[in-house]
VORO-737067 format. One record per atom (N, C-alpha, C): residue number from 1; residue in three letters; x, y, z. Coordinates in steps of 0.05 Angstrom, whole numbers, always signed. Example, Ala and Ser with C-alpha at 12.3 -4.5 7.8 and 13.67 -1.06 7.14 Angstrom:
REM residues 2
     n   res       c1       c2       c3
     1   ala     +264     -114     +156
     1   ala     +246      -90     +156
     1   ala     +264      -66     +156
     2   ser     +257      -45     +142
     2   ser     +273      -21     +143
     2   ser     +258       +1     +157
This chain:
REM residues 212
     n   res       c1       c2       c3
     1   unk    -2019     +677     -487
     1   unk    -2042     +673     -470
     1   unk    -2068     +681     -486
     2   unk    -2082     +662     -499
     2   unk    -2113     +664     -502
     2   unk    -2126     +681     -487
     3   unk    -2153     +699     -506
     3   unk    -2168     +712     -485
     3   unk    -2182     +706     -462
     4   unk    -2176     +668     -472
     4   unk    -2206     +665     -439
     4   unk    -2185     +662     -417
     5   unk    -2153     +655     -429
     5   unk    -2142     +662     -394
     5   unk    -2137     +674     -386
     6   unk    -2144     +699     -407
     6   unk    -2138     +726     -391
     6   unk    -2151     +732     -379
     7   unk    -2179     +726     -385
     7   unk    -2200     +731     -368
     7   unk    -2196     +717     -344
     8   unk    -2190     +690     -347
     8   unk    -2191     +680     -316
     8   unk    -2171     +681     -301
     9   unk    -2144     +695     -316
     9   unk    -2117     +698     -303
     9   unk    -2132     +727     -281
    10   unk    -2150     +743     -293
    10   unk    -2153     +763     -270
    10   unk    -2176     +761     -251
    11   unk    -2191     +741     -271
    11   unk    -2213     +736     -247
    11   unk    -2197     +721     -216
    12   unk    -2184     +712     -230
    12   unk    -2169     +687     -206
    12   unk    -2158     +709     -184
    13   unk    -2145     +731     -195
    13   unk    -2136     +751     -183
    13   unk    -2148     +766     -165
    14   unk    -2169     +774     -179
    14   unk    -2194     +787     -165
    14   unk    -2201     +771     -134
    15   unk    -2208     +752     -146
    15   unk    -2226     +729     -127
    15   unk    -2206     +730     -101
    16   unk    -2183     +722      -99
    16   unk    -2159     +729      -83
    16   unk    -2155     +760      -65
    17   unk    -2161     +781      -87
    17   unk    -2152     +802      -78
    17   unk    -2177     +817      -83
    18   unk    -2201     +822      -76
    18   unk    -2214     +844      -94
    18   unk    -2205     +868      -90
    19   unk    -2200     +881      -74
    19   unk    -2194     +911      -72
    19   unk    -2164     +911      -71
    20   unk    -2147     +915      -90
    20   unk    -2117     +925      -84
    20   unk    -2102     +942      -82
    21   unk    -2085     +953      -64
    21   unk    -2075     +978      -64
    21   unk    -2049     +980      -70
    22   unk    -2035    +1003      -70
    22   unk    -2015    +1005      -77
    22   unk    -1997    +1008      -43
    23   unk    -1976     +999      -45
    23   unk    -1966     +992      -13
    23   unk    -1949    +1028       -9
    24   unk    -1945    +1042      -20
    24   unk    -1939    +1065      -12
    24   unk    -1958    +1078       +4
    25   unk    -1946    +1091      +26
    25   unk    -1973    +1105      +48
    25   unk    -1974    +1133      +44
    26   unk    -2001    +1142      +46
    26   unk    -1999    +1176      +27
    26   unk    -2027    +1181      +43
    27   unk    -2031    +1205      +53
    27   unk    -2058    +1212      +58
    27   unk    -2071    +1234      +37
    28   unk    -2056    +1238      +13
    28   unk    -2070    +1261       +2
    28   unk    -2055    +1255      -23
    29   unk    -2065    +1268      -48
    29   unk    -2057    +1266      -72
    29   unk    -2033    +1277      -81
    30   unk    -2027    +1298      -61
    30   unk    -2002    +1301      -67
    30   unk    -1975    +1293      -50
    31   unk    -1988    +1281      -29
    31   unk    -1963    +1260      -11
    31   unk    -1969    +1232      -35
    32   unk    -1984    +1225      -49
    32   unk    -1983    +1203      -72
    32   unk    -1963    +1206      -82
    33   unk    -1966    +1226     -104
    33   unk    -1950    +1240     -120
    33   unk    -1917    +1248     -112
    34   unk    -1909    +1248      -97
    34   unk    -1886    +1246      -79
    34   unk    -1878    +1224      -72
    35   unk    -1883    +1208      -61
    35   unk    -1877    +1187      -60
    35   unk    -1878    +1170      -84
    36   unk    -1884    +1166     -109
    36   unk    -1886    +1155     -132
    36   unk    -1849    +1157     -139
    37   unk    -1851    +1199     -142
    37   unk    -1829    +1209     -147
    37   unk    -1803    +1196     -136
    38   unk    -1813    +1198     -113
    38   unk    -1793    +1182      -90
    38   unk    -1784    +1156     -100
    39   unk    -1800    +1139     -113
    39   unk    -1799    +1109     -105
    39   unk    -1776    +1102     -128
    40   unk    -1777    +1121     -158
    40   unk    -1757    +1105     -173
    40   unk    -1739    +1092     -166
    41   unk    -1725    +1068     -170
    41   unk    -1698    +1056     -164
    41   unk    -1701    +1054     -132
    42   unk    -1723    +1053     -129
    42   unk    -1723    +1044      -91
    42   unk    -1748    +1027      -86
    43   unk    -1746    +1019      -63
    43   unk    -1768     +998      -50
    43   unk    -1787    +1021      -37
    44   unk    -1820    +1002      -40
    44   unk    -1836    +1020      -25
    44   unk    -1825    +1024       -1
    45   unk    -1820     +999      +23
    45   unk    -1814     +995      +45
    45   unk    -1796    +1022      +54
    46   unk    -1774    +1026      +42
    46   unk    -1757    +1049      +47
    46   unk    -1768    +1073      +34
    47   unk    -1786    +1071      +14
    47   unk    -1793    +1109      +16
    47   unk    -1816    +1109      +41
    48   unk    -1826    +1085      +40
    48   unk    -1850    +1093      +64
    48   unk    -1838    +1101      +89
    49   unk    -1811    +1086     +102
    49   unk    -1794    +1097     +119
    49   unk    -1791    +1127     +126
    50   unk    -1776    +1143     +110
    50   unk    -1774    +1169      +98
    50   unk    -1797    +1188      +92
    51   unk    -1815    +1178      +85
    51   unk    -1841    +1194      +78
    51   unk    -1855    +1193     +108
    52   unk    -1864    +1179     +121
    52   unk    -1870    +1180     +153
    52   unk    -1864    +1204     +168
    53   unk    -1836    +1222     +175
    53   unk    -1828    +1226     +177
    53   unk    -1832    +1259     +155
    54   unk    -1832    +1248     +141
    54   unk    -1831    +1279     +115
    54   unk    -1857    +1284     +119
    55   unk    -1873    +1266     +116
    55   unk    -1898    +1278     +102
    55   unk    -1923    +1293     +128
    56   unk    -1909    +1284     +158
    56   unk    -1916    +1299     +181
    56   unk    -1910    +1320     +177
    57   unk    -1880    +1328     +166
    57   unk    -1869    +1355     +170
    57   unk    -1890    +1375     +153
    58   unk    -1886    +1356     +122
    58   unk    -1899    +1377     +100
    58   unk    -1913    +1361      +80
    59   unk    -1939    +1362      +92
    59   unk    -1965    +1344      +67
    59   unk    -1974    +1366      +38
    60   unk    -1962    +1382      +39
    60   unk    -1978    +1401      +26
    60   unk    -1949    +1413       -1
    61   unk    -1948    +1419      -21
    61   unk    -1928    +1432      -40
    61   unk    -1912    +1461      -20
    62   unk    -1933    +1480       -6
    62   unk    -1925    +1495       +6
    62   unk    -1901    +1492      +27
    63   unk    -1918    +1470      +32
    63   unk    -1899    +1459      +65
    63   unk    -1873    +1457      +61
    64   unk    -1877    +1441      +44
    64   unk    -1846    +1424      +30
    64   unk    -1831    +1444      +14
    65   unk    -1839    +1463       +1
    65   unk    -1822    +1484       -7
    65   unk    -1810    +1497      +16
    66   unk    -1818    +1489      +48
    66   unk    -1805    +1511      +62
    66   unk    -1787    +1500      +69
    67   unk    -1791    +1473      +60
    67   unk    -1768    +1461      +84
    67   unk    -1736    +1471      +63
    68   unk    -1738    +1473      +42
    68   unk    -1714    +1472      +20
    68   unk    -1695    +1446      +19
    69   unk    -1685    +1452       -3
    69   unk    -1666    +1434      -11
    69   unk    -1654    +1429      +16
    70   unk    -1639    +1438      +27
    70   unk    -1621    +1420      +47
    70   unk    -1640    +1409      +72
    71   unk    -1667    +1416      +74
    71   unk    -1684    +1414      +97
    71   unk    -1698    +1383      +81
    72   unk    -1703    +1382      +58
    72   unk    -1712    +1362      +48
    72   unk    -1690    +1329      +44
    73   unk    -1674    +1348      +33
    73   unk    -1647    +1318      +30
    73   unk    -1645    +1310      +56
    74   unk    -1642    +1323      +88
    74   unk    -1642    +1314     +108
    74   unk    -1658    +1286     +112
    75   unk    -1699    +1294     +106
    75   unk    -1713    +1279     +111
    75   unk    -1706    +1249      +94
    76   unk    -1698    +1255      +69
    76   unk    -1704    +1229      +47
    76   unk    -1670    +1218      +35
    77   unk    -1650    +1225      +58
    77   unk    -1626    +1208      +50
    77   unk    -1624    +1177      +50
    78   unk    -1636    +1169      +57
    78   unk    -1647    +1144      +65
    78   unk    -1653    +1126      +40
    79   unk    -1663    +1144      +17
    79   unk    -1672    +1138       -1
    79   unk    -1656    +1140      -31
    80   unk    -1643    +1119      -48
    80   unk    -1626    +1120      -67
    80   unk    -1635    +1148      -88
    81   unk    -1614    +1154      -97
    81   unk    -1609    +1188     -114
    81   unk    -1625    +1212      -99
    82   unk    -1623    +1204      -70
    82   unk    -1638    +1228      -57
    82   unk    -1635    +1259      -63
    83   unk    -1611    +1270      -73
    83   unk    -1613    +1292      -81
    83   unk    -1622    +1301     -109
    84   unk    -1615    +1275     -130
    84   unk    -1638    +1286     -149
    84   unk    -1663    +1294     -143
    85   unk    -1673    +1278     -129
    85   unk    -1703    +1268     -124
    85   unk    -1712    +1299     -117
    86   unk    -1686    +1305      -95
    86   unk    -1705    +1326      -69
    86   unk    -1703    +1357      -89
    87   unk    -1685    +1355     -108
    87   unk    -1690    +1381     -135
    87   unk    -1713    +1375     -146
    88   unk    -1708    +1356     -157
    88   unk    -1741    +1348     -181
    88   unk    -1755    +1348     -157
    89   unk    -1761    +1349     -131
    89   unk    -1792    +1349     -122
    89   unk    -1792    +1379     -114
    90   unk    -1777    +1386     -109
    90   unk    -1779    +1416      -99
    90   unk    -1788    +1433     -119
    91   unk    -1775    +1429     -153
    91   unk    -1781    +1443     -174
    91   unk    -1819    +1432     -180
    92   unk    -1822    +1412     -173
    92   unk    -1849    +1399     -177
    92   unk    -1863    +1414     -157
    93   unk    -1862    +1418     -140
    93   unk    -1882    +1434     -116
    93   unk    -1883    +1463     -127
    94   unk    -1860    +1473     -127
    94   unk    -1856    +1501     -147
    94   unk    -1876    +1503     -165
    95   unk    -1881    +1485     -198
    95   unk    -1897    +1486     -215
    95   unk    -1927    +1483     -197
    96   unk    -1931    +1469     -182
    96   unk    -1959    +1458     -169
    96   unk    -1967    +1485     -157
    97   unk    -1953    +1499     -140
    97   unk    -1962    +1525     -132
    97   unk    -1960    +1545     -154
    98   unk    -1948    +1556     -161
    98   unk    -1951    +1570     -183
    98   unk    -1962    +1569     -213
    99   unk    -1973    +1544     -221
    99   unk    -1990    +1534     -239
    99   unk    -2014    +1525     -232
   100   unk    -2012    +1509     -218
   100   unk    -2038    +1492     -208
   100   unk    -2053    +1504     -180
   101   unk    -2047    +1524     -170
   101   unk    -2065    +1533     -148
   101   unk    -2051    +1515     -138
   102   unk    -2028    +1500     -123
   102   unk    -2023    +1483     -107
   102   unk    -2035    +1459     -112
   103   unk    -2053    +1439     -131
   103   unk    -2061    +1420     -128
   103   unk    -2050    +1400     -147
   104   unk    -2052    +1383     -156
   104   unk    -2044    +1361     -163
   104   unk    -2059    +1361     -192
   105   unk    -2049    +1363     -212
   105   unk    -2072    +1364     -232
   105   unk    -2080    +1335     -247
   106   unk    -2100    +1335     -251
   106   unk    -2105    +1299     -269
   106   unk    -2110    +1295     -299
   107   unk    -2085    +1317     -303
   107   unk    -2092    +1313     -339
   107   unk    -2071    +1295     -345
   108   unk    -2052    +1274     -357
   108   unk    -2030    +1268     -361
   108   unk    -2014    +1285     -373
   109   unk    -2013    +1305     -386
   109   unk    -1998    +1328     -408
   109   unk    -1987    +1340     -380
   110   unk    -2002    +1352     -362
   110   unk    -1992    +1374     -344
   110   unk    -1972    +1346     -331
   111   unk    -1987    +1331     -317
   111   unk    -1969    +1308     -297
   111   unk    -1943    +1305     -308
   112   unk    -1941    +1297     -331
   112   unk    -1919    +1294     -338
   112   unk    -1894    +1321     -342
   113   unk    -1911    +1338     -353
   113   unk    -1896    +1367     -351
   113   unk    -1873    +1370     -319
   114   unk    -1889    +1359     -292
   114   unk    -1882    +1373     -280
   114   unk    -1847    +1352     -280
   115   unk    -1826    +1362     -263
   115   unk    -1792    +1343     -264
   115   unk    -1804    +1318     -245
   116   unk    -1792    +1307     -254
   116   unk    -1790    +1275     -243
   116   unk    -1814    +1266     -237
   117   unk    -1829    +1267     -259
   117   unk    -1849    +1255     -262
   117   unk    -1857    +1250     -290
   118   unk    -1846    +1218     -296
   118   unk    -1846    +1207     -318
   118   unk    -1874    +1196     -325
   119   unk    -1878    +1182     -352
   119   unk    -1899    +1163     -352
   119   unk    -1912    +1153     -335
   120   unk    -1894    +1128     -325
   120   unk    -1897    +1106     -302
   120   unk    -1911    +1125     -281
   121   unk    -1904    +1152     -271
   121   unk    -1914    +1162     -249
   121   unk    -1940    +1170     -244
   122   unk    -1936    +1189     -267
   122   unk    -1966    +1194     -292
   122   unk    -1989    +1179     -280
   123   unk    -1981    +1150     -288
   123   unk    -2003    +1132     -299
   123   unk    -2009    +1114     -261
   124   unk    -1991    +1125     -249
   124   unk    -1994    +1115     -220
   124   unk    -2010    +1136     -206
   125   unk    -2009    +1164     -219
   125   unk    -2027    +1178     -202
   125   unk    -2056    +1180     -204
   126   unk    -2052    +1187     -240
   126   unk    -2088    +1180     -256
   126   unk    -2102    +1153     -254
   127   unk    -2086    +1133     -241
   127   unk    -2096    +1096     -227
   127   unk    -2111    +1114     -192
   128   unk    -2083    +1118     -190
   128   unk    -2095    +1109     -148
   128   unk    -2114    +1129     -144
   129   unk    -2100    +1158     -151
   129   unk    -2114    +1183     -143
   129   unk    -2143    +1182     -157
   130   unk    -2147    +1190     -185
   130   unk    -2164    +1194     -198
   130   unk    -2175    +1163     -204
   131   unk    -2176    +1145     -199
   131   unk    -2186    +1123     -217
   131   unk    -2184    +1112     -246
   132   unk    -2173    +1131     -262
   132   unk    -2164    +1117     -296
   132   unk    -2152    +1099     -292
   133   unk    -2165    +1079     -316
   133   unk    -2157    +1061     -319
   133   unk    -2129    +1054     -339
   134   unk    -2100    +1072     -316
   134   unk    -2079    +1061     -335
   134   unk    -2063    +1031     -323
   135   unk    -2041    +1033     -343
   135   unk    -2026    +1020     -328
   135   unk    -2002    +1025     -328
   136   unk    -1987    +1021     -304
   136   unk    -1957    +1038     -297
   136   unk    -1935    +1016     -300
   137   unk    -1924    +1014     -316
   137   unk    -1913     +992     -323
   137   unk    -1880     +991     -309
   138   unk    -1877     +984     -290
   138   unk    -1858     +986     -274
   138   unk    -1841     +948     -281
   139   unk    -1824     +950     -272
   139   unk    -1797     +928     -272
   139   unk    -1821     +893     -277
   140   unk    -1835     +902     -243
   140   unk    -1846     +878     -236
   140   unk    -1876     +873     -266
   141   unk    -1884     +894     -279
   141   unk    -1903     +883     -296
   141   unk    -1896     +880     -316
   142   unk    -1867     +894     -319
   142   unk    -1854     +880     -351
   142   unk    -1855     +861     -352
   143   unk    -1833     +840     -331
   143   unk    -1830     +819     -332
   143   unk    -1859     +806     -326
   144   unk    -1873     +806     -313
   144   unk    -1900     +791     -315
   144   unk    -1907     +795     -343
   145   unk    -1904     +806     -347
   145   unk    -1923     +814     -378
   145   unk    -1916     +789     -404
   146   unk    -1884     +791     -410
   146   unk    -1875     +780     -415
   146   unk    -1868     +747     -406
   147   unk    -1864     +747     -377
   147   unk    -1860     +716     -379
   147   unk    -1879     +702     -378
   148   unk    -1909     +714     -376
   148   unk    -1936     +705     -379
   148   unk    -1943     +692     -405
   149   unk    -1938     +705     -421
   149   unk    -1946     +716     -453
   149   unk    -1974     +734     -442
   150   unk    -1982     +745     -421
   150   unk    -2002     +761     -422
   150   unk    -1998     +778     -441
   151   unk    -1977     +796     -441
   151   unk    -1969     +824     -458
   151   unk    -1931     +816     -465
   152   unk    -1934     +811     -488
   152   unk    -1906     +818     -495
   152   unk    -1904     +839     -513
   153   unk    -1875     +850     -503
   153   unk    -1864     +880     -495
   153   unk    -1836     +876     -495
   154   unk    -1822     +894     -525
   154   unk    -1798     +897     -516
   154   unk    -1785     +922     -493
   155   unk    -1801     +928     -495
   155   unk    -1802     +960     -468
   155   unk    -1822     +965     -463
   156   unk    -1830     +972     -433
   156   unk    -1851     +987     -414
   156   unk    -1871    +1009     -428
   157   unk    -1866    +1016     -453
   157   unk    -1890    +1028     -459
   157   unk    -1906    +1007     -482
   158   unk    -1889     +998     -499
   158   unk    -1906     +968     -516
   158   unk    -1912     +954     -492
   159   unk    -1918     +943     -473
   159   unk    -1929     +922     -452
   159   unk    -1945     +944     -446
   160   unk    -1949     +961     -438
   160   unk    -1966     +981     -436
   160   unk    -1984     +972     -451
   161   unk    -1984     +986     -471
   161   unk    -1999     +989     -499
   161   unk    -2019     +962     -497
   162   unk    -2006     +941     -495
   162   unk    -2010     +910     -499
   162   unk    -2026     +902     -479
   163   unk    -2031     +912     -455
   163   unk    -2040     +906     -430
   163   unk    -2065     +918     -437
   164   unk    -2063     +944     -448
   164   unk    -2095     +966     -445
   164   unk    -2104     +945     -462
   165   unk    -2101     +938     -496
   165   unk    -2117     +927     -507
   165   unk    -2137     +905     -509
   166   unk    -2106     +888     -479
   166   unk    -2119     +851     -476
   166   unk    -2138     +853     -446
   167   unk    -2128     +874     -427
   167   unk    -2146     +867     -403
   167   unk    -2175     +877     -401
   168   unk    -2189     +866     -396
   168   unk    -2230     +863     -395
   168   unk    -2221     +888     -385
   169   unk    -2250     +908     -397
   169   unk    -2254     +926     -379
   169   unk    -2259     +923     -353
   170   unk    -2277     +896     -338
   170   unk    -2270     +902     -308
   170   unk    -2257     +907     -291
   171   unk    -2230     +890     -311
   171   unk    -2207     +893     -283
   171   unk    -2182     +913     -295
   172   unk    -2184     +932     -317
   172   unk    -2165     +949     -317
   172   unk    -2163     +972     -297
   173   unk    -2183     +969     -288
   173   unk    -2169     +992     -257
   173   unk    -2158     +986     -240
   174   unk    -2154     +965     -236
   174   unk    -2143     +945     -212
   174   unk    -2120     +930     -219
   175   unk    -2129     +926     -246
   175   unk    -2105     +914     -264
   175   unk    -2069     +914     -251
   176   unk    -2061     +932     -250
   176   unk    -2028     +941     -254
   176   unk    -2025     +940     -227
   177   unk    -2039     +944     -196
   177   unk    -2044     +928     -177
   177   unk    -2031     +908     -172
   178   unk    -2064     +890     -182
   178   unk    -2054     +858     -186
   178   unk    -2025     +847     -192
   179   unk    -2016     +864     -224
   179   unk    -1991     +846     -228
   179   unk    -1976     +865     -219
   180   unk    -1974     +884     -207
   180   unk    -1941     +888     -189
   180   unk    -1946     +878     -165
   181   unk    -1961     +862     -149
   181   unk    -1959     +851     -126
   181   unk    -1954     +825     -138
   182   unk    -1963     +810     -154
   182   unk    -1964     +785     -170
   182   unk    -1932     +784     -172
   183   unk    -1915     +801     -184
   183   unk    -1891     +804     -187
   183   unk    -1870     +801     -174
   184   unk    -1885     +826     -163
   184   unk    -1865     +829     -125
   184   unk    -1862     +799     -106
   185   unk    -1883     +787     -100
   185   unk    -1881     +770      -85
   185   unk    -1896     +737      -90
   186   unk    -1895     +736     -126
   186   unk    -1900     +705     -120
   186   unk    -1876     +708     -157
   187   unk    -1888     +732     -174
   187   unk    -1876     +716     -204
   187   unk    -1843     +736     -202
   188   unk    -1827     +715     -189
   188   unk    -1797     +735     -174
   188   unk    -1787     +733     -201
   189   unk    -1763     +756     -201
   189   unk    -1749     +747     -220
   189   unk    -1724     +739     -225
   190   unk    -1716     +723     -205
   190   unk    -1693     +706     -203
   190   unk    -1705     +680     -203
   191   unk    -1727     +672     -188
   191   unk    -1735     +647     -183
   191   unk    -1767     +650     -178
   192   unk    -1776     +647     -197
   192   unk    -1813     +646     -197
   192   unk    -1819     +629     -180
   193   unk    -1838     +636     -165
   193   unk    -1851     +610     -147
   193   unk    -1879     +602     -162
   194   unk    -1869     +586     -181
   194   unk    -1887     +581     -193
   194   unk    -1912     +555     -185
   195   unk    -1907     +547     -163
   195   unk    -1921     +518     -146
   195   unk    -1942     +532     -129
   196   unk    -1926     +562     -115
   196   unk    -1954     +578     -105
   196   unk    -1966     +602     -117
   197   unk    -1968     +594     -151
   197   unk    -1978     +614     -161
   197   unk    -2009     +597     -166
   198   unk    -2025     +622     -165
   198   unk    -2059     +615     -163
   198   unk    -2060     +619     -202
   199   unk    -2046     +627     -217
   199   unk    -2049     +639     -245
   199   unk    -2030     +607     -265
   200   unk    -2009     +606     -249
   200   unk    -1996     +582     -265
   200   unk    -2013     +564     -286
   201   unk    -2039     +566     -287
   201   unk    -2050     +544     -309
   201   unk    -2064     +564     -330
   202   unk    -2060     +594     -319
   202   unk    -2062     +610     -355
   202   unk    -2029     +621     -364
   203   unk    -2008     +612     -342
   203   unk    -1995     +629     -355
   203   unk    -1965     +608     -375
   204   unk    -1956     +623     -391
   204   unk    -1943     +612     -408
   204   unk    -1917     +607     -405
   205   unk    -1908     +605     -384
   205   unk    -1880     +608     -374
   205   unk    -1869     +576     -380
   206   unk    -1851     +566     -384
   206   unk    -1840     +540     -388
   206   unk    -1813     +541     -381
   207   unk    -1801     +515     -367
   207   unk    -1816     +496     -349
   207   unk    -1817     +511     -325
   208   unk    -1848     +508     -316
   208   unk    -1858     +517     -287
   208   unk    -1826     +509     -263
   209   unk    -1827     +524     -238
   209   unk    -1804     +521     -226
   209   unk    -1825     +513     -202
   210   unk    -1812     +489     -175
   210   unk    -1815     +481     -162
   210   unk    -1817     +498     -131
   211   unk    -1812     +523     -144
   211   unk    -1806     +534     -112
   211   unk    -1838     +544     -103
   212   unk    -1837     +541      -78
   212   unk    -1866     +547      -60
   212   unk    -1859     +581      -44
């Protein structure tokens, strides 16, 4: 992909979408941050399920420490490797109160420090919460990345890398947005619907597929 369709692969995007959010529901930075944790190897739809429900109980690191391990696995079985998850988030609220004054910190060094919270999560908190301009390179923007030629990437941190360098500064905050909804529900990856994609004339994919 040439720079000018990159440019217009996101203008097109924009124009469509200007403000995009991320479909996980969170009222506070650290129900974000939880639910990110949550989401590995799962659909928003089902941690949002689970989190509804959790995050009435306990919006806060405190809260959720009281519920404990077996008070927590209760809320989020629902949700694939729920008992890893509900250790790594419990040990994560732990570091947040006893390191961070309870808050959510926005450096990437600490974020990542805290368990189960990798890169990808990292770079989903310093996007939605704080505004940096990363990108979280999850399943759905590999494969965009790649079957675009936007960013080719033999792994999620090269498409990374590749994405910061090629996308305009306007739309890298919005950026990783755009193509995980782009992903999710038009560039599939069994069968691209490539007839109702608004981007199909920057992107590099061959031969375009017929499905609407």
């Amino acid at each position: 992909m040439t720079d000018a369709q990159v440019e217009h692969f996101f203008a097109t995007l924009r124009a469509a979408n200007p403000h995009p959010e991320t479909e996980l529901q969170f009222t506070n930075v650290f129900e974000l941050l939880a639910a990110v944790l949550l989401s590995a190897q799962a659909t928003d739809v089902g941690v949002n399920k689970a989190t509804r429900k959790l995050f009435a109980l306990a919006p806060t690191p405190q809260r959720m420490l009281a519920l404990g391990l077996e008070g927590l696995e209760a809320q989020i079985k629902t949700i694939g490797l729920y008992r890893t998850k509900a250790k790594h988030l419990l040990q994560t609220c732990r570091m947040l109160v006893e390191q961070h004054g309870g808050r959510v910190p926005r450096e990437r060094e600490a974020l990542e420090a805290l368990p189960g919270v990798g890169r990808k999560t990292a770079n989903v908190v310093l996007n939605v919460a704080f505004g940096e301009p990363t990108m979280a390179v999850d399943t759905h923007i590999f494969r965009v990345g790649n079957r675009t030629g936007l960013a080719l990437g033999k792994n999620p941190l090269a498409v990374e890398q590749v994405l910061l360098r090629r996308v305009p500064p306007a739309y890298r905050v919005d950026a990783h947005h755009w193509l995980i909804l782009h992903g999710r529900y038009v560039c599939q990856a069994r069968l691209p619907r490539c007839a109702a994609c608004q981007v199909a004339v920057d992107c590099q994919f061959q031969p375009k597929t017929a499905t609407r």
